[in-house]
N, C-alpha and C positions, 0 to 999 in steps of 0.2 A: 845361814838358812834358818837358824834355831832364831835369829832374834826379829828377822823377818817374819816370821809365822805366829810368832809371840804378836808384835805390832798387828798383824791382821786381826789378830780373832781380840783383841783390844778395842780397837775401832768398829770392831761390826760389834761388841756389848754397848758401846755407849751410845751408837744408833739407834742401839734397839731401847734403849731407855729413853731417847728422847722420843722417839714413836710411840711410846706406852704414854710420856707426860702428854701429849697433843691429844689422846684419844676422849676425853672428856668434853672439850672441843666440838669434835663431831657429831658425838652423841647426843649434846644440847642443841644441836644446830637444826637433830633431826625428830623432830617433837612426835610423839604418840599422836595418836586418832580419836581416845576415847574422848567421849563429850562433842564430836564435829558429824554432822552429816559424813557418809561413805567420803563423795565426793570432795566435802570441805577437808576431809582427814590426810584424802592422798593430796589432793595439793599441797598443804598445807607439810607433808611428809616430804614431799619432791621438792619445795622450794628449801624448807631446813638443809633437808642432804645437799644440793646443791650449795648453799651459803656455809655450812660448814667444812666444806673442803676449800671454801676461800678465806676462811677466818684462822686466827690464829689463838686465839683465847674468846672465852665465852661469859665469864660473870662479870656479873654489872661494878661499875667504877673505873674499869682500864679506862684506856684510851682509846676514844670513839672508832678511829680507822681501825681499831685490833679488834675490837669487842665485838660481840655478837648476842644482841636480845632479842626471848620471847617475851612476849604482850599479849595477855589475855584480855580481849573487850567485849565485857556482857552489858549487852543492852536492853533495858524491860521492857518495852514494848517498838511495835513500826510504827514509828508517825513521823512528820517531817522534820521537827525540832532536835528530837533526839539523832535521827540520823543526819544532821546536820553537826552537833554535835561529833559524832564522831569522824567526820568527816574533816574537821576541824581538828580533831586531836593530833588525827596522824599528820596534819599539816605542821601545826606546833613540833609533834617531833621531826620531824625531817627540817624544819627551821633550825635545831638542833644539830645536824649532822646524823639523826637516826632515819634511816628511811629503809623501807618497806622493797623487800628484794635485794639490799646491799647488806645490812648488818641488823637486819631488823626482821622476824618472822612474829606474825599478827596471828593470832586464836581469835575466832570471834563466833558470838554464840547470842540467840536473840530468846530469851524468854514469853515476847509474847503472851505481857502481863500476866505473867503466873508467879506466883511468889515459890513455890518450892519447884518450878525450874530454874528459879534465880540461883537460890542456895545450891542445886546439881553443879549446876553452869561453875561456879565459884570451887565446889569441890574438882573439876573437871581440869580449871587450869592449875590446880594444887599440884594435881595427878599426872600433868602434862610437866610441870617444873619452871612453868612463868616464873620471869622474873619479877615483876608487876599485874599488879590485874588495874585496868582502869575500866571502871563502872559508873554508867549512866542511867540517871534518875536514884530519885531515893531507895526503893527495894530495892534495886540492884546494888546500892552502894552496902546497905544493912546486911543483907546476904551474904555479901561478898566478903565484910568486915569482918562477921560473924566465922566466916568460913578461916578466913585466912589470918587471924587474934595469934592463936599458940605460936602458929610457924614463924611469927614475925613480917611474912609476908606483904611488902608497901602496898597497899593499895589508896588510886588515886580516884576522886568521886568527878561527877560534872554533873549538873542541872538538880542538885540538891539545893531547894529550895532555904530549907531552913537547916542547917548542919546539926545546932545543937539541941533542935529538938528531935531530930533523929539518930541524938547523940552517939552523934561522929566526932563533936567537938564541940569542946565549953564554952562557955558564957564568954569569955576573952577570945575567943578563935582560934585558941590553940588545940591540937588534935590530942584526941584521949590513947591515942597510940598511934602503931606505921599505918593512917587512914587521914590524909589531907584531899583538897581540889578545890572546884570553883563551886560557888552558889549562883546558881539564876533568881535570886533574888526579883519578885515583881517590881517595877516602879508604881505600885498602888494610886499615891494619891495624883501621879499626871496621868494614866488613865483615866481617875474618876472625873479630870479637870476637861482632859480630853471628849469623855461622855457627855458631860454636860455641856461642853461650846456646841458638840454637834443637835444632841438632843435638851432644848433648853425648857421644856416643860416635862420633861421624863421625872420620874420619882420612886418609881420603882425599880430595882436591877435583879432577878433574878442569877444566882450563880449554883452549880452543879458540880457536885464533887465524889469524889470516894472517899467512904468512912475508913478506909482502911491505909489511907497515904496520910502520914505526918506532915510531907511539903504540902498537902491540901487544905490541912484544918487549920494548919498557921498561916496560910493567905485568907483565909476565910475571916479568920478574926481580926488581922490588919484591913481588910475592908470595909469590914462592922466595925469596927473602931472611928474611921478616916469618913467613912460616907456621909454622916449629919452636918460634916462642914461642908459639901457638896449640894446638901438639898435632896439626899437619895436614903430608901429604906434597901438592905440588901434582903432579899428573898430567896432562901439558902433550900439546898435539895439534897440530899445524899443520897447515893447509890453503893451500893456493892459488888455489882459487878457490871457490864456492859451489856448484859443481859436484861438489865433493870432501866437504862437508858433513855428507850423507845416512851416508856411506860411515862418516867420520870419527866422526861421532856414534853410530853405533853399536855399533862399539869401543871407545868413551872410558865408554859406562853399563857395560860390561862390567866397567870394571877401577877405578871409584870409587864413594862415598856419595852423592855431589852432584858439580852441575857450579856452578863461579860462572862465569856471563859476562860478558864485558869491553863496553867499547863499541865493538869492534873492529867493523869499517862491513862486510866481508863476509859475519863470523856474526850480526854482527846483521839482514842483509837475509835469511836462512839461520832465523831463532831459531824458528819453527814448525816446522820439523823437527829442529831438536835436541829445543823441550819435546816433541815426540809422540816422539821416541828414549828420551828419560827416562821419558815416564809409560810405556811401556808395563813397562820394568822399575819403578817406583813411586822413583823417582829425582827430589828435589827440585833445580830449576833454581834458580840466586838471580841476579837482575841487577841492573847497576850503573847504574842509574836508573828512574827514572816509568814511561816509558813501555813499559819490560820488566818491569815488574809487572802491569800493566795488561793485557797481550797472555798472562800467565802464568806467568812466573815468581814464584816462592814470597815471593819478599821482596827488597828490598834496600837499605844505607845511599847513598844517592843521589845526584846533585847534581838542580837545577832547572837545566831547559837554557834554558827560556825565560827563567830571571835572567840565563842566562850569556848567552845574547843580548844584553840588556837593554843588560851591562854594555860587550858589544862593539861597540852602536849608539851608545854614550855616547864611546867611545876617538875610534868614526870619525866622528862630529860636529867634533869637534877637529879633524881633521885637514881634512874638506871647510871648516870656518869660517877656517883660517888658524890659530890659535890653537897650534899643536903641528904640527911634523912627524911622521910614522910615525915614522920613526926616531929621535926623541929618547925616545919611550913605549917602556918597559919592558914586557914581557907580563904579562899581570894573572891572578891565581890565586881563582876564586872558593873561598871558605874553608868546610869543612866540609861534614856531609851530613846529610841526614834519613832517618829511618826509612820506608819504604812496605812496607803488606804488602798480599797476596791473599789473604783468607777462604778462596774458593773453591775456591781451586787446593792448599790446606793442608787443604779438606775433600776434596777426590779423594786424596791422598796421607796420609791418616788422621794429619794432624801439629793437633798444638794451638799455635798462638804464642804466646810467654809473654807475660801482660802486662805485662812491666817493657818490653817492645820496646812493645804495644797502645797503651801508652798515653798512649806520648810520642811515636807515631807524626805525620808529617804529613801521613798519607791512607792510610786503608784503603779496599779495593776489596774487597766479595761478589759481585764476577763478574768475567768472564774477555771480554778483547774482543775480537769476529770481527775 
């Protein structure tokens, strides 16, 4: 009886130890609220606790079926690029094996162009215990950098225009720490090639930026550089806020043929009042992707933002798998661009698109999106 009792209370200590090693597990599974909407908080609490009583380990590098990651995704402003973008991320990972409600709980948090809700946001997923943060647009990748340097924290960037001048990363494209991801690099000069087959006595181009974005002033001077071989002067604006916009926009149709707009995250949360500044003088807008064609602008050579996602949920799998540090990954250049045009917006402004652009297009749109 003495060695029987002995065995019991044996087996029920090393139960209880293994119950104690699992509990970290669950606690990561079940992520805090601060930094989310009420709403975003309890969800975001209910899906943890639920994924953590299905998981079995929680930090990043196991094995994808055991593991269980949070992802924090601060995005700086709404417009349709970026949120294509991330939209694209979480596809990349789950291309991975990381997917969203199985071994995956997502923070996500929008700044809404404000630069010191970027920085909260960044402290928020610190405070929450992300395993990564991936951050879209430039302030939000600086922010987030910024935030997350001491702790080591990877963070992976997307629609940084210029990396190293927002130095994220050197001259070589290696990262100045755990802070890699993709660049939306413009294709500058088939744009400018693009403007001029459509508009062939155009010479002026108006462009609109924020003084206060790094991805803005280094496509500005790749433009000014590249446009005398085109036959075009650029007629540059700067604004500060999107409050300055309305004002900005309507001295800039004053004084060119066309406006090209950047993916700069100000004028682009702003671009319904630049294209109603243009139409009303018959001033075609061209933008530099999808979903500023789509909303009205006349045309433009483009990137796919949800590729660029795609390709920057593919970096940050690496990096939650174990498989690659942030910092060893170089920043990545999605290559090239596609043609998109607007019918619609080219039948209010009496233009014809030629079909050497038509045809090799990779979406035309005959309407204009509310």
């Amino acid at each position: 009886m003495k060695n029987k009792t002995f065995t019991t209370i044996l087996l029920g200590a090393v139960a209880a130890v293994s119950l104690a090693g699992c509990s970290p597990a669950a606690k990561q599974g079940a992520p805090s609220e601060a930094g989310t909407t009420a709403a975003q908080g309890a969800a975001q609490t209910e899906t943890g606790a639920n994924q953590g009583d299905e998981t079995d380990a929680s930090s990043p590098g196991g094995e994808t079926g055991s593991a269980h990651y949070t992802v924090g995704i601060g995005q700086f402003a709404v417009h349709g690029s970026l949120d294509n973008c991330r939209e694209g991320f979480i596809q990349g990972l789950a291309e991975e094996g990381i997917v969203e409600g199985e071994n995956l709980t997502i923070l996500y948090e929008n700044a809404n162009a404000d630069g010191a809700a970027s920085s909260q946001i960044a402290a928020n997923f610190l405070s929450n215990k992300a395993d990564l943060i991936c951050a879209i647009a430039t302030p939000m990748a600086q922010s987030a950098y910024s935030a997350a340097r001491k702790s080591g924290l990877p963070v992976i960037y997307t629609a940084v225009t210029d990396p190293v001048a927002a130095e994220l990363a050197n001259a070589d494209k290696t990262p100045v720490g755990e802070v890699t991801g993709t660049s939306d690099k413009l294709p500058v000069t088939e744009q400018l090639a693009m403007i001029r087959e459509v508009l062939p006595d155009a010479t002026k181009i108006g462009i609109m930026y924020s003084t206060s974005e790094v991805n803005s002033l280094s496509a500005i001077e790749e433009y000014k550089a590249a446009a005398a071989e085109y036959g075009f002067e650029i007629v540059e604006s700067g604004v500060s806020s999107t409050a300055e916009v309305p004002l900005a926009a309507d001295q800039l149709v004053e004084k060119v043929d066309c406006i090209n707009n950047l993916t700069d995250n100000t004028v682009v949360s702003a671009l319904q009042v630049v294209l109603d500044a243009a139409g009303k003088k018959g001033i075609p807008v061209f933008g530099s992707e999808i979903e500023q064609v789509k909303a009205g602008c006349l045309a433009s050579v483009g990137l796919d933002y949800v590729e660029l996602g795609k390709q920057t949920g593919r970096m940050a799998a690496k990096v939650l798998k174990g498989e690659a540090k942030a910092g060893e990954l170089s920043f990545e250049i999605i290559e090239g661009g596609s043609f998109y045009g607007n019918t619609k917006a080219a039948e209010q402004l009496g233009i014809t698109l030629p079909e050497s652009l038509v045809s090799g297009a990779a979406e035309m749109f005959d309407d204009i999106a509310p």
